[in-house]
LUMLUMDREN-2810 file (N, C-alpha, C; in Angstrom, 1 decimal):
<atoms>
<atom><aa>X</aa><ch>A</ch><at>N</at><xx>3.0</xx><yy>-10.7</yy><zz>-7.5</zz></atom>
<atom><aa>X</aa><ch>A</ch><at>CA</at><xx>3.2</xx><yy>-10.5</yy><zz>-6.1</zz></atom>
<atom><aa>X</aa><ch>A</ch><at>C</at><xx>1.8</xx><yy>-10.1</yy><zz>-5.5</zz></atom>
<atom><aa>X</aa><ch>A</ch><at>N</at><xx>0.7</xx><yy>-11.0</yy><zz>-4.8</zz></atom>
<atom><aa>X</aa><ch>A</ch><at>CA</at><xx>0.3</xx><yy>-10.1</yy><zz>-3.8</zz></atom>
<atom><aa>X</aa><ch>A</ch><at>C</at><xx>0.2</xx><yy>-9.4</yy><zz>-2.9</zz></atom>
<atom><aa>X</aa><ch>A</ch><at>N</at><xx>-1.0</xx><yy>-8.4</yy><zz>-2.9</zz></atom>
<atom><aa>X</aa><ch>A</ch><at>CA</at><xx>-0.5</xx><yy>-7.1</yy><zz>-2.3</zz></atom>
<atom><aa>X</aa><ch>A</ch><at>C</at><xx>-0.3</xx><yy>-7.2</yy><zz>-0.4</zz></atom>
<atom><aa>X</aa><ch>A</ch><at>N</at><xx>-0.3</xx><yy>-8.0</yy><zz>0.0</zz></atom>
<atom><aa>X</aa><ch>A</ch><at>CA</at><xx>-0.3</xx><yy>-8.9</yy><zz>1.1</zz></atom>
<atom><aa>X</aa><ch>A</ch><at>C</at><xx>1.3</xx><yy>-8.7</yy><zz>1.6</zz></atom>
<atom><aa>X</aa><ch>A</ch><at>N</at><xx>2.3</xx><yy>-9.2</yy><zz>0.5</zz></atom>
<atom><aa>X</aa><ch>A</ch><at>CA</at><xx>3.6</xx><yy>-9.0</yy><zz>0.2</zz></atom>
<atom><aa>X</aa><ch>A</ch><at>C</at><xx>3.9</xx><yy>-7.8</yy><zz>0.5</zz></atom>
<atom><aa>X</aa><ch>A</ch><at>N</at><xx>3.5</xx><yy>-6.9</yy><zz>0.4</zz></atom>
<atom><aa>X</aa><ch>A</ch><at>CA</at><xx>4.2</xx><yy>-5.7</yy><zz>0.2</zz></atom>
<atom><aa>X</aa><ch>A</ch><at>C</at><xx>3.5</xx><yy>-4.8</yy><zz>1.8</zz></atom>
<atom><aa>X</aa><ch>A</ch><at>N</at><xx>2.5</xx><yy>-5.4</yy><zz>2.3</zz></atom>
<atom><aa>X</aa><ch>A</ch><at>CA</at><xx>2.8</xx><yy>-4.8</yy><zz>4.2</zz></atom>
<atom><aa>X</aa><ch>A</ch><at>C</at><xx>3.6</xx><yy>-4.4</yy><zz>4.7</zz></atom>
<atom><aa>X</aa><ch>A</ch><at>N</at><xx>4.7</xx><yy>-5.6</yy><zz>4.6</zz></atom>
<atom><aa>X</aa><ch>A</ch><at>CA</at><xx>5.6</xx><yy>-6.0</yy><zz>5.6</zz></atom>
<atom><aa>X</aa><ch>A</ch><at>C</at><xx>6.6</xx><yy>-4.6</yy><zz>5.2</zz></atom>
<atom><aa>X</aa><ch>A</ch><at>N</at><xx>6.6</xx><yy>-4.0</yy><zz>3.8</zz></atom>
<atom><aa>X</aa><ch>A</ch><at>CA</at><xx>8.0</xx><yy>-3.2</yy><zz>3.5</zz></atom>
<atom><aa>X</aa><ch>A</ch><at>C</at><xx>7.4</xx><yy>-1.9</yy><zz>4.0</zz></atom>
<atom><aa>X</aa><ch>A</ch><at>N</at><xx>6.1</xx><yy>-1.6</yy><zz>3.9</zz></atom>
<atom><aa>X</aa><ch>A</ch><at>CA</at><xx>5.7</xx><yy>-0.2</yy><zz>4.2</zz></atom>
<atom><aa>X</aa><ch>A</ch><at>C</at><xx>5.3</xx><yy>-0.1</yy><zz>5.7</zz></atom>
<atom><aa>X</aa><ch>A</ch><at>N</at><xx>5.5</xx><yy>-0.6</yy><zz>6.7</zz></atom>
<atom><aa>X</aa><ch>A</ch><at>CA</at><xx>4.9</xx><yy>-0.9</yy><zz>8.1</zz></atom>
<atom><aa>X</aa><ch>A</ch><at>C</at><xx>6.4</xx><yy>-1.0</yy><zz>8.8</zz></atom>
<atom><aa>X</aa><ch>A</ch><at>N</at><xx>7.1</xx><yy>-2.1</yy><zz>8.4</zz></atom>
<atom><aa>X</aa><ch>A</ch><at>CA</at><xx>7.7</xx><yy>-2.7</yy><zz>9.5</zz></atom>
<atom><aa>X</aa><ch>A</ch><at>C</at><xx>9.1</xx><yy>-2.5</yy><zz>8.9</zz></atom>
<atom><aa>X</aa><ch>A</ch><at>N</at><xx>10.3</xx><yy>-2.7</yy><zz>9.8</zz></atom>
<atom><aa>X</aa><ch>A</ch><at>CA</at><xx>11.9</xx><yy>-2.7</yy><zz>10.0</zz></atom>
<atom><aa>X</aa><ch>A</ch><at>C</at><xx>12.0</xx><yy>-3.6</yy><zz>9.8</zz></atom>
<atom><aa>X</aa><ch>A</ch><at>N</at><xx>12.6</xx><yy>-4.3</yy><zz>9.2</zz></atom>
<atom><aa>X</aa><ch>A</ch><at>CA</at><xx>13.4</xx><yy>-5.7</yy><zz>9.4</zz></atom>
<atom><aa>X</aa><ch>A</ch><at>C</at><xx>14.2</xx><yy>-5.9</yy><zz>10.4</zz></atom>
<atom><aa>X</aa><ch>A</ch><at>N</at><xx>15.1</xx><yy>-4.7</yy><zz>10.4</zz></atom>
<atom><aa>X</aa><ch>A</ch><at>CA</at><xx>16.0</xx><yy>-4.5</yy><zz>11.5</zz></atom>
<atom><aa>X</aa><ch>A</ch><at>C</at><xx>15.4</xx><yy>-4.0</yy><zz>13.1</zz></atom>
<atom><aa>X</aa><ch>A</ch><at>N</at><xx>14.3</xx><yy>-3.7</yy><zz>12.9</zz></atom>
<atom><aa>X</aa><ch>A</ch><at>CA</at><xx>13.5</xx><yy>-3.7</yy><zz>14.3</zz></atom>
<atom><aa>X</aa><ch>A</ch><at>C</at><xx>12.1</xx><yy>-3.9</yy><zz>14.2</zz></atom>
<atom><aa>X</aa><ch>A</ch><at>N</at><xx>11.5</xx><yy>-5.0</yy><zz>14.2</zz></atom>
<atom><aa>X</aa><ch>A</ch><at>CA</at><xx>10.2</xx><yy>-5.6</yy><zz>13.6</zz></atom>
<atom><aa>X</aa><ch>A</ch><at>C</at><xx>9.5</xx><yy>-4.9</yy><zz>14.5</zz></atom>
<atom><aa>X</aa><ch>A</ch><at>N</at><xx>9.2</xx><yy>-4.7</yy><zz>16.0</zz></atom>
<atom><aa>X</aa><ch>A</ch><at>CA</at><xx>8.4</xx><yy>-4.5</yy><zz>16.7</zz></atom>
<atom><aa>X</aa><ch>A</ch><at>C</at><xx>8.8</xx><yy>-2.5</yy><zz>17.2</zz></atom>
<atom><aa>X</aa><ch>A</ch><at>N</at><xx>9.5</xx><yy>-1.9</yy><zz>16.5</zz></atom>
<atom><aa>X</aa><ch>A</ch><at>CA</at><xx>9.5</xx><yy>-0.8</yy><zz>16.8</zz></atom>
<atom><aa>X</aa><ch>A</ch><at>C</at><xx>8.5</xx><yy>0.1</yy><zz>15.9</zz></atom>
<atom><aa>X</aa><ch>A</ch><at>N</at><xx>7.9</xx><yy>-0.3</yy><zz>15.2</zz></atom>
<atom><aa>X</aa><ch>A</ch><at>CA</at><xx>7.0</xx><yy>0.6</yy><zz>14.1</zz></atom>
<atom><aa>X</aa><ch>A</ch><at>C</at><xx>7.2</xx><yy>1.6</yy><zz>13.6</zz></atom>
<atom><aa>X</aa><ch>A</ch><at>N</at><xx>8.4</xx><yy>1.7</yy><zz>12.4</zz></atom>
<atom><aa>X</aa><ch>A</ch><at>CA</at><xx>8.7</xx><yy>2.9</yy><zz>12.2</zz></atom>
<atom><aa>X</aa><ch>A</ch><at>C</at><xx>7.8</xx><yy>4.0</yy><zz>11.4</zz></atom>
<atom><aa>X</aa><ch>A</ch><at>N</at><xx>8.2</xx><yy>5.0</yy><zz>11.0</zz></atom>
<atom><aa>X</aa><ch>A</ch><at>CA</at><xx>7.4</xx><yy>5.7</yy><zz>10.3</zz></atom>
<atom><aa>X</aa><ch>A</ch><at>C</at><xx>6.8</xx><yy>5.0</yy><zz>9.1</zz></atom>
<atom><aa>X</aa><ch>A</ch><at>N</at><xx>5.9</xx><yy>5.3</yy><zz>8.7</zz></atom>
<atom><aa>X</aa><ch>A</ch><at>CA</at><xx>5.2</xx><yy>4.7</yy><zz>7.3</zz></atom>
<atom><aa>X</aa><ch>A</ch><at>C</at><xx>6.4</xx><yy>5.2</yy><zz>6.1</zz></atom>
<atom><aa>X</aa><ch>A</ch><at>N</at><xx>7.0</xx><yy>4.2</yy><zz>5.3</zz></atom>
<atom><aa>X</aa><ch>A</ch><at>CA</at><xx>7.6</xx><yy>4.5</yy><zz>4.1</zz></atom>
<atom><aa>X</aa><ch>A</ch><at>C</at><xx>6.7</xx><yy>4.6</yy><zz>3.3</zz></atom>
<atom><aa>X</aa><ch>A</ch><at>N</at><xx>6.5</xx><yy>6.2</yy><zz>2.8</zz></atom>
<atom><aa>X</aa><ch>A</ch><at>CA</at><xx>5.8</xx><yy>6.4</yy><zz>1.8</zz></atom>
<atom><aa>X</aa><ch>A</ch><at>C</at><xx>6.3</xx><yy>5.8</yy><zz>0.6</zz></atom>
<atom><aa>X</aa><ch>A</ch><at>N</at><xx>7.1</xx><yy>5.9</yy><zz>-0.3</zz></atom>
<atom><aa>X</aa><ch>A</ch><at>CA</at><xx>7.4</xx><yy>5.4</yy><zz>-1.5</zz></atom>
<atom><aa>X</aa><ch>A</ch><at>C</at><xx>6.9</xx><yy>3.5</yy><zz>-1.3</zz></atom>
<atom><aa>X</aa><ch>A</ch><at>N</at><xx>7.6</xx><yy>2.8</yy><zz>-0.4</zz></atom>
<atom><aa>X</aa><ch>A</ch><at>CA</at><xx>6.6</xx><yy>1.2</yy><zz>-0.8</zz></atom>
<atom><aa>X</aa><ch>A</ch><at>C</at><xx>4.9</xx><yy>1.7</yy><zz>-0.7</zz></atom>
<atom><aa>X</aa><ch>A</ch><at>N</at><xx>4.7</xx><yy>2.3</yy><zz>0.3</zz></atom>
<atom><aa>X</aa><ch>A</ch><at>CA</at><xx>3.4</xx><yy>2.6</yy><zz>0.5</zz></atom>
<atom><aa>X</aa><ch>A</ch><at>C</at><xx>2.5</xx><yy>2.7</yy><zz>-1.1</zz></atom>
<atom><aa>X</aa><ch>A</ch><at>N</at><xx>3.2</xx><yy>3.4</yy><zz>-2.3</zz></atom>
<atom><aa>X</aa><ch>A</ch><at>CA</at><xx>2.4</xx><yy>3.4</yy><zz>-3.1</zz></atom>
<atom><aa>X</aa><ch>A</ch><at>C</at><xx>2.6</xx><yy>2.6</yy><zz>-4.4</zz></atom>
<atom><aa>X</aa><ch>A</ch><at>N</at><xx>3.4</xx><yy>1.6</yy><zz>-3.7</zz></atom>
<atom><aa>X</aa><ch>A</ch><at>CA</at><xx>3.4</xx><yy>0.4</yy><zz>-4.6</zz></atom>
<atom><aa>X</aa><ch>A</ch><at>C</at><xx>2.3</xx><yy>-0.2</yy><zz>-3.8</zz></atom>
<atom><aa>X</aa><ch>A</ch><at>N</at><xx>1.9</xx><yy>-0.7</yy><zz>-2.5</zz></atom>
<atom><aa>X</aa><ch>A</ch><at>CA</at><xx>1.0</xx><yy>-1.7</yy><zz>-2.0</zz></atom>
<atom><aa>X</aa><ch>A</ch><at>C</at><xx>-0.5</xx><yy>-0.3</yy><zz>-2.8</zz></atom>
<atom><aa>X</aa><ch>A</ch><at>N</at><xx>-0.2</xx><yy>0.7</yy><zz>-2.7</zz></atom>
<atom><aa>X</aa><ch>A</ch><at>CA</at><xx>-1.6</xx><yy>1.4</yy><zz>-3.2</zz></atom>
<atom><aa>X</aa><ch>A</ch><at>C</at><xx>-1.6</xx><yy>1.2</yy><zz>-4.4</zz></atom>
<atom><aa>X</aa><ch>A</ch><at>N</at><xx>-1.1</xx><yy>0.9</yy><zz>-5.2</zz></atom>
<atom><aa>X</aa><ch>A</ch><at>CA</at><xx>-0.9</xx><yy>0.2</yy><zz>-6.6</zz></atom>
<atom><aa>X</aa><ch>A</ch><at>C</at><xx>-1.6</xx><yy>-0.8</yy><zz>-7.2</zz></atom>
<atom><aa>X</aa><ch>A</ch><at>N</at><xx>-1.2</xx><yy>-1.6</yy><zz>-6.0</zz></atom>
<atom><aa>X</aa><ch>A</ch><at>CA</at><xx>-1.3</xx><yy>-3.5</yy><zz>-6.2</zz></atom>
<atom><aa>X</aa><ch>A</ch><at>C</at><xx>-3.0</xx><yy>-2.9</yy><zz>-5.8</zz></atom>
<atom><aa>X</aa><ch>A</ch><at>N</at><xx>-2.8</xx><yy>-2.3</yy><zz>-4.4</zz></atom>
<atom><aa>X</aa><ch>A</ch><at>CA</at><xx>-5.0</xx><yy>-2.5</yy><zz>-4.3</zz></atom>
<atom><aa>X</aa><ch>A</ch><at>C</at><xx>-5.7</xx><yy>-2.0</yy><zz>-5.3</zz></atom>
<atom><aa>X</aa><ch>A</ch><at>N</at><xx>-5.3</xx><yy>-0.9</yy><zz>-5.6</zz></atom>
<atom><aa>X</aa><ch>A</ch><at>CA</at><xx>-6.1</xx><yy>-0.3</yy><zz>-6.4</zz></atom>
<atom><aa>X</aa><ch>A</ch><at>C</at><xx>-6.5</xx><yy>-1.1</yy><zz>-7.9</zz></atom>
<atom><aa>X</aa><ch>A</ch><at>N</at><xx>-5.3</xx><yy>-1.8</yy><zz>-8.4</zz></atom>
<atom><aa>X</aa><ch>A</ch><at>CA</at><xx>-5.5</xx><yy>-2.3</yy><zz>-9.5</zz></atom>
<atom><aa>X</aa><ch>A</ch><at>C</at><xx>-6.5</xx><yy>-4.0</yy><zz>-8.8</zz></atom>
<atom><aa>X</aa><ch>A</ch><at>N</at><xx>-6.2</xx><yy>-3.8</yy><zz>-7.6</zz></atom>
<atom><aa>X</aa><ch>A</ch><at>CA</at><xx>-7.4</xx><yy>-6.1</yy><zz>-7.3</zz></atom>
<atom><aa>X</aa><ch>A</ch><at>C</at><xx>-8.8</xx><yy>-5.0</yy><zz>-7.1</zz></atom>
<atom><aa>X</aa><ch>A</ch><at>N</at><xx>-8.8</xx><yy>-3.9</yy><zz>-7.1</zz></atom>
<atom><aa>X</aa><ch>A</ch><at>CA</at><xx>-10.3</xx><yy>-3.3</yy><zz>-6.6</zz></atom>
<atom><aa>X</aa><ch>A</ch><at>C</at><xx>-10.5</xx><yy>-3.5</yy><zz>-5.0</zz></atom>
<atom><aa>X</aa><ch>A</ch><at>N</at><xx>-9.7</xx><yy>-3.4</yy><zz>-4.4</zz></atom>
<atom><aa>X</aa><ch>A</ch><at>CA</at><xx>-9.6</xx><yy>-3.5</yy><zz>-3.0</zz></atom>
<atom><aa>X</aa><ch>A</ch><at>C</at><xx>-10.3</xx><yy>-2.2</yy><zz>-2.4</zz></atom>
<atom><aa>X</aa><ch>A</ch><at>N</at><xx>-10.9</xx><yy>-2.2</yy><zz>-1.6</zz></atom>
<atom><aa>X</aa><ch>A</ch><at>CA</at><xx>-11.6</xx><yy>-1.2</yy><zz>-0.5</zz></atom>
<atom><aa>X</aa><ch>A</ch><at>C</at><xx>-10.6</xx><yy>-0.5</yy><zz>0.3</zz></atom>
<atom><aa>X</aa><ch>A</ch><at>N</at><xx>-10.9</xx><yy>0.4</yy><zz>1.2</zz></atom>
<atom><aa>X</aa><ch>A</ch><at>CA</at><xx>-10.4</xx><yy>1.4</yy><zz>2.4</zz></atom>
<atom><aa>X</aa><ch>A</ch><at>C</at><xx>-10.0</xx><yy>-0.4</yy><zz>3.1</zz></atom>
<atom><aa>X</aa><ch>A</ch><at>N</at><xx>-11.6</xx><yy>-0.5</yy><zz>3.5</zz></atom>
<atom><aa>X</aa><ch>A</ch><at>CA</at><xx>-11.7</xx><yy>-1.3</yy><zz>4.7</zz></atom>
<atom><aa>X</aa><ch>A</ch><at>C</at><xx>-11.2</xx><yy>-2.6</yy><zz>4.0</zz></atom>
<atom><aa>X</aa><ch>A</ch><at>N</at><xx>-10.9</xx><yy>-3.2</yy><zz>3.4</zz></atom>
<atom><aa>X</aa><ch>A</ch><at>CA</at><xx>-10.0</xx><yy>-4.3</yy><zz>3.0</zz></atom>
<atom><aa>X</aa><ch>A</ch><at>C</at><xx>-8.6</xx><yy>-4.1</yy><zz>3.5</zz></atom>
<atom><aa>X</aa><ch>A</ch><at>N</at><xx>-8.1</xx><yy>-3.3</yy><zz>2.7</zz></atom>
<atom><aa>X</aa><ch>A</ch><at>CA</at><xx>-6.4</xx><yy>-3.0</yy><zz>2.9</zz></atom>
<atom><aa>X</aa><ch>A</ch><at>C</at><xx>-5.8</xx><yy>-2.9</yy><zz>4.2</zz></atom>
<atom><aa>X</aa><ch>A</ch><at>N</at><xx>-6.9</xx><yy>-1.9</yy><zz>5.2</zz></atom>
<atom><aa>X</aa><ch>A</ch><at>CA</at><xx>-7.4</xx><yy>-1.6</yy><zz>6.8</zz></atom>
<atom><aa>X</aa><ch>A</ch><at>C</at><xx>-6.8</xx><yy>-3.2</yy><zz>6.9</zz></atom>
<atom><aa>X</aa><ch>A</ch><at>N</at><xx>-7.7</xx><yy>-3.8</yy><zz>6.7</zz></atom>
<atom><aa>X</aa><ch>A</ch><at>CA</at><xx>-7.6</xx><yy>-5.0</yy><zz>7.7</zz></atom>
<atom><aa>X</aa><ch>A</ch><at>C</at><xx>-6.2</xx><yy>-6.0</yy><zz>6.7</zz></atom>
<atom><aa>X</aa><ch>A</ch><at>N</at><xx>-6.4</xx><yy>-5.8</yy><zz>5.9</zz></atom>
<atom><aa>X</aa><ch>A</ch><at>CA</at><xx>-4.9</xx><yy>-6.7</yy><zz>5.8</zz></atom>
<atom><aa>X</aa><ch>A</ch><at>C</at><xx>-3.4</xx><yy>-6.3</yy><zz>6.4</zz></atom>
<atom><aa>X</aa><ch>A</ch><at>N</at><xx>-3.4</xx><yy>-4.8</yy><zz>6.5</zz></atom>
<atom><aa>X</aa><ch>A</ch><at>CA</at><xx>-2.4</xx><yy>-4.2</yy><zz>7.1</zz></atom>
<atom><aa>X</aa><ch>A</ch><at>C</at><xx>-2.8</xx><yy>-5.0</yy><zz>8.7</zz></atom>
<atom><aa>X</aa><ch>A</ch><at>N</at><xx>-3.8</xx><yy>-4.3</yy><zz>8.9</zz></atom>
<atom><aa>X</aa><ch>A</ch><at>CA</at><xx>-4.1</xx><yy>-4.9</yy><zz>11.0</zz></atom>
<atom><aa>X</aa><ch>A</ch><at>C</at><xx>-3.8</xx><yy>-6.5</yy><zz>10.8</zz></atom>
<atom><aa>X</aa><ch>A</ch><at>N</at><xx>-4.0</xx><yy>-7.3</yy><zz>9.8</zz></atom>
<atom><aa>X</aa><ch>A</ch><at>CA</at><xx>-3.8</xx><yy>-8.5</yy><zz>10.4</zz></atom>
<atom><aa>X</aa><ch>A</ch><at>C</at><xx>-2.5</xx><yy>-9.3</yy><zz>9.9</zz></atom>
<atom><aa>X</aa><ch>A</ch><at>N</at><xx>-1.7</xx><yy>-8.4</yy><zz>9.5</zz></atom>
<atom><aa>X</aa><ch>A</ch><at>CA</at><xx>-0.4</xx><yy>-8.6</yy><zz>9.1</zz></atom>
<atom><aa>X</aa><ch>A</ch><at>C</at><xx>0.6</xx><yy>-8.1</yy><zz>10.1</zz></atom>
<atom><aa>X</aa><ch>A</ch><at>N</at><xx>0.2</xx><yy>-7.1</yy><zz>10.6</zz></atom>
<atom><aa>X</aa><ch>A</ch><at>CA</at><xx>0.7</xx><yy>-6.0</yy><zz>11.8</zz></atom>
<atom><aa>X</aa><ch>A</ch><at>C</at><xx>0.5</xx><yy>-7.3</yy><zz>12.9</zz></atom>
<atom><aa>X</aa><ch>A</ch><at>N</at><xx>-0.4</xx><yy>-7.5</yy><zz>13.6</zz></atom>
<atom><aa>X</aa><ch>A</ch><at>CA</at><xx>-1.0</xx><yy>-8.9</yy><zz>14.5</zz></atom>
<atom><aa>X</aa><ch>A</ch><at>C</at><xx>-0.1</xx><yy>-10.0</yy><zz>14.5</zz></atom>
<atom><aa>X</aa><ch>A</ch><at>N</at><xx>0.0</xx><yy>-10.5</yy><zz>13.0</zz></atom>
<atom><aa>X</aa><ch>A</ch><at>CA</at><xx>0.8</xx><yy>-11.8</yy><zz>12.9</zz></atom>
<atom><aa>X</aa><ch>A</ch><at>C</at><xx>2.5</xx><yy>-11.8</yy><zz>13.5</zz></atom>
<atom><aa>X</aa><ch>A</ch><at>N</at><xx>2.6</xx><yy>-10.4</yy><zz>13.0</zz></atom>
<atom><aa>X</aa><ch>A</ch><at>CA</at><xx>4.0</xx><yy>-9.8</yy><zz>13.8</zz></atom>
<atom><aa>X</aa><ch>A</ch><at>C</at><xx>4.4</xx><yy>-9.4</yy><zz>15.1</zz></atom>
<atom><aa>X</aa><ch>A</ch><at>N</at><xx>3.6</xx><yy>-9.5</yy><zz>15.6</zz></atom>
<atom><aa>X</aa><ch>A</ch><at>CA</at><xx>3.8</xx><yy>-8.8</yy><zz>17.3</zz></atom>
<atom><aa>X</aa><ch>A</ch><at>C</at><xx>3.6</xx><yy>-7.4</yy><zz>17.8</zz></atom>
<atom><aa>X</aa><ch>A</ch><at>N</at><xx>3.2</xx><yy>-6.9</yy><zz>16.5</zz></atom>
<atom><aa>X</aa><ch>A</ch><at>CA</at><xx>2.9</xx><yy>-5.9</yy><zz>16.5</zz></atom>
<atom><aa>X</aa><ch>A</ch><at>C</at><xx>1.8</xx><yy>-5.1</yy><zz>17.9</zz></atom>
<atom><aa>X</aa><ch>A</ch><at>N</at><xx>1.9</xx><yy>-4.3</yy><zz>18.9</zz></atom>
<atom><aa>X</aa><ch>A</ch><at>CA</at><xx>1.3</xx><yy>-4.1</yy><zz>20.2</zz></atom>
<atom><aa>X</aa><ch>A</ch><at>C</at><xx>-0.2</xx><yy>-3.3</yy><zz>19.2</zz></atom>
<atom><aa>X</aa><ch>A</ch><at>N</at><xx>-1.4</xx><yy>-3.3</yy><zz>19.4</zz></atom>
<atom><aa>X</aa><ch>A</ch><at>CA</at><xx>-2.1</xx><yy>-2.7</yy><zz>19.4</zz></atom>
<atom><aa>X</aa><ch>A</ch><at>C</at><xx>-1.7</xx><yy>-1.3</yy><zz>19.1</zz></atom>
<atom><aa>X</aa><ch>A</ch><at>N</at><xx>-1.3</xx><yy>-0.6</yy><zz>19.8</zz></atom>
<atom><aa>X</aa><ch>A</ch><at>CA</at><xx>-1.3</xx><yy>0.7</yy><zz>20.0</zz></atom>
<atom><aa>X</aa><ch>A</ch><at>C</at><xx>-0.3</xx><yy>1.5</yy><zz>18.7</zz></atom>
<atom><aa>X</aa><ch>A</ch><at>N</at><xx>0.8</xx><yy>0.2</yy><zz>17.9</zz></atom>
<atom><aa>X</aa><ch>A</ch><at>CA</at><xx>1.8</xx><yy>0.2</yy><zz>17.0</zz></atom>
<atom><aa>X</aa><ch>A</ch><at>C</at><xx>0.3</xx><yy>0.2</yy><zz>15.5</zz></atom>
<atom><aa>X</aa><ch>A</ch><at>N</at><xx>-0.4</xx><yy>-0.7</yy><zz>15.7</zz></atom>
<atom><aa>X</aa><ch>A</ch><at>CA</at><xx>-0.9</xx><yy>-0.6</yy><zz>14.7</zz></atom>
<atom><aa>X</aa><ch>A</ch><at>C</at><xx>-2.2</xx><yy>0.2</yy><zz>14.5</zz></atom>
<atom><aa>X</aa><ch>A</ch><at>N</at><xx>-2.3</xx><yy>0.8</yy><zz>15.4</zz></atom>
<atom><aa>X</aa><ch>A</ch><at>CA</at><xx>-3.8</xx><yy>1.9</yy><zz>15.4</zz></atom>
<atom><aa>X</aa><ch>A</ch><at>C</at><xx>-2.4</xx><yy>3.6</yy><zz>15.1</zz></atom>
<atom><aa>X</aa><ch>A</ch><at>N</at><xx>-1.3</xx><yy>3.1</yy><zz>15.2</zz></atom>
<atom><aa>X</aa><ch>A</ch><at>CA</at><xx>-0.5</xx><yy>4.6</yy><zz>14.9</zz></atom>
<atom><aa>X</aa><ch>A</ch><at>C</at><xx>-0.5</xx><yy>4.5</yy><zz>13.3</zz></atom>
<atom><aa>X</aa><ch>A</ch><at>N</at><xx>0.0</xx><yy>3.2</yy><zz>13.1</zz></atom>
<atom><aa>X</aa><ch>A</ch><at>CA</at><xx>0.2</xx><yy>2.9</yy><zz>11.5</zz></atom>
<atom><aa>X</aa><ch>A</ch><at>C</at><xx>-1.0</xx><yy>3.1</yy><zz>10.5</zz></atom>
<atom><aa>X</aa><ch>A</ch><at>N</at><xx>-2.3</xx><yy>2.8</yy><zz>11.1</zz></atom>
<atom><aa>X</aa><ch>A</ch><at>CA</at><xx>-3.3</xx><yy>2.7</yy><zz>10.0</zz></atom>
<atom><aa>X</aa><ch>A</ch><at>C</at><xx>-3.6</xx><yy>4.3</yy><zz>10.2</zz></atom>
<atom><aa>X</aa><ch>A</ch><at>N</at><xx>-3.3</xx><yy>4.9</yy><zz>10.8</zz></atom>
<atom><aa>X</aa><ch>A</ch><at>CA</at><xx>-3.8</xx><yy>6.2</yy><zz>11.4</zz></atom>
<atom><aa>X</aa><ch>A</ch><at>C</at><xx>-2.7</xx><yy>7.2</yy><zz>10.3</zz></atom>
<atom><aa>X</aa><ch>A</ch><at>N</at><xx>-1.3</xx><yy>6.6</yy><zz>10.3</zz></atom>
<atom><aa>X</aa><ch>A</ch><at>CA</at><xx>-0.5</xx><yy>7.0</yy><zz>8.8</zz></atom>
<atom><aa>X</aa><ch>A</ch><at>C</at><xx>-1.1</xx><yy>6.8</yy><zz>7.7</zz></atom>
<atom><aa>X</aa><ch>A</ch><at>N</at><xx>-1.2</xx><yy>5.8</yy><zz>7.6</zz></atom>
<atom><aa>X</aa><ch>A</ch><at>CA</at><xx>-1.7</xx><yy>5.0</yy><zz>6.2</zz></atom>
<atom><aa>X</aa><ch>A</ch><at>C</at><xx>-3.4</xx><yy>5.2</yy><zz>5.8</zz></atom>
<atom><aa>X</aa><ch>A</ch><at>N</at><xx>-4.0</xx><yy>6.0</yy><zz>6.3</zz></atom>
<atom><aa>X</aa><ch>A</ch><at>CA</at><xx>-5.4</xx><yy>6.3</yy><zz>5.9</zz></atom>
<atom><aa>X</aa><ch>A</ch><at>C</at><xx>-5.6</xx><yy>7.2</yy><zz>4.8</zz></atom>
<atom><aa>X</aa><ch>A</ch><at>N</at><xx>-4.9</xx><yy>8.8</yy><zz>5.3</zz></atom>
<atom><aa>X</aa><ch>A</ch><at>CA</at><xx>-4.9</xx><yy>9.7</yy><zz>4.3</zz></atom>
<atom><aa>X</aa><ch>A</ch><at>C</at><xx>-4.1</xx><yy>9.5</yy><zz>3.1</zz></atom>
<atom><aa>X</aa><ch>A</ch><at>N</at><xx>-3.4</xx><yy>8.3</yy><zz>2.6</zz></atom>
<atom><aa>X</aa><ch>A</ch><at>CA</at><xx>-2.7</xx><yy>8.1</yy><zz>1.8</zz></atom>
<atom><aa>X</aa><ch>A</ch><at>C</at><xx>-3.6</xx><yy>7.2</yy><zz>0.9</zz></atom>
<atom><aa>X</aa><ch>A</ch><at>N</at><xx>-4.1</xx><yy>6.4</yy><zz>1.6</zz></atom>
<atom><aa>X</aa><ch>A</ch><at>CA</at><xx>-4.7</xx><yy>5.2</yy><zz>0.9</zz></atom>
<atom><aa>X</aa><ch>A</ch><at>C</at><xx>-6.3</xx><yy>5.4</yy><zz>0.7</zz></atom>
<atom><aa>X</aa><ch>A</ch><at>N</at><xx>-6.6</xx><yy>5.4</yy><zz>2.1</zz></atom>
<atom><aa>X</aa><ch>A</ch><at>CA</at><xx>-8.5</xx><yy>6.0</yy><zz>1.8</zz></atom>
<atom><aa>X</aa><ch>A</ch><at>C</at><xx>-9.0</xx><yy>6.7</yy><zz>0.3</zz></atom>
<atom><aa>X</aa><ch>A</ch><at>N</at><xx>-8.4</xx><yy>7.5</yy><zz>0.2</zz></atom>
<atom><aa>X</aa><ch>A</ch><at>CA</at><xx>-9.0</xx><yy>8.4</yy><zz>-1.0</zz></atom>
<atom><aa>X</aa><ch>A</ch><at>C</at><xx>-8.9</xx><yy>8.0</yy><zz>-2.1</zz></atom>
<atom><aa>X</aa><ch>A</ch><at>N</at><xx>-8.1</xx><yy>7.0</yy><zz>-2.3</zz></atom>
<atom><aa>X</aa><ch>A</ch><at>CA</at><xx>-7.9</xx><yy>6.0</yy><zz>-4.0</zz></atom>
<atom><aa>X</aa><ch>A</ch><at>C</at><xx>-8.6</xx><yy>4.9</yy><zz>-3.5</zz></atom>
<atom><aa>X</aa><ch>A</ch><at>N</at><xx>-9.0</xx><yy>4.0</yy><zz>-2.6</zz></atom>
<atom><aa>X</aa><ch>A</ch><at>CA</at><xx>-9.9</xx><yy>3.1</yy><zz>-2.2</zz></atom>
<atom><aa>X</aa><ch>A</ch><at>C</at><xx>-11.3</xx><yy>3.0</yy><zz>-2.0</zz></atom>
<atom><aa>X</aa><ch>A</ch><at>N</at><xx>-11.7</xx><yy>4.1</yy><zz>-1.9</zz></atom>
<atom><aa>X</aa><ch>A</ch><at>CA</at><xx>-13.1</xx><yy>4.6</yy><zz>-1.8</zz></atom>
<atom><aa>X</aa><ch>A</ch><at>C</at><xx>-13.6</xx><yy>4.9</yy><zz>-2.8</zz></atom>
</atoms>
């Protein structure tokens, strides 16, 4: 599975794609998993989240809250 795959579980609702819920930490650290183990960057994952967020309808303002979740979690194993 790439780590591409697993955005969609730590970001988004199935049941309400465009409401942005809180970040699910537990998928969250399987996608920090998958990066850590391809050697992925901060600023990689950054933008695969922003452009997976984008592909969904995601408003701008939905996905500058989510990477703003997802920084302190992920940044410091990425870097």
């Amino acid at each position: 599975m790439a780590c591409e795959d697993l955005v969609v579980g730590c970001f988004l609702d199935d049941r309400a794609p465009l409401a942005v819920p809180e970040l699910n930490r537990e998928r969250t650290l399987k996608y920090l998993e998958c990066c850590y183990k391809q050697g992925m960057s901060w600023k990689d994952a950054e933008q695969q989240i922003q452009d997976c967020l984008q592909q969904r309808g995601v408003p701008r303002e939905g996905i500058l809250r989510q990477l703003k979740l997802a920084r302190p979690l992920l940044q410091p194993w990425l870097d």
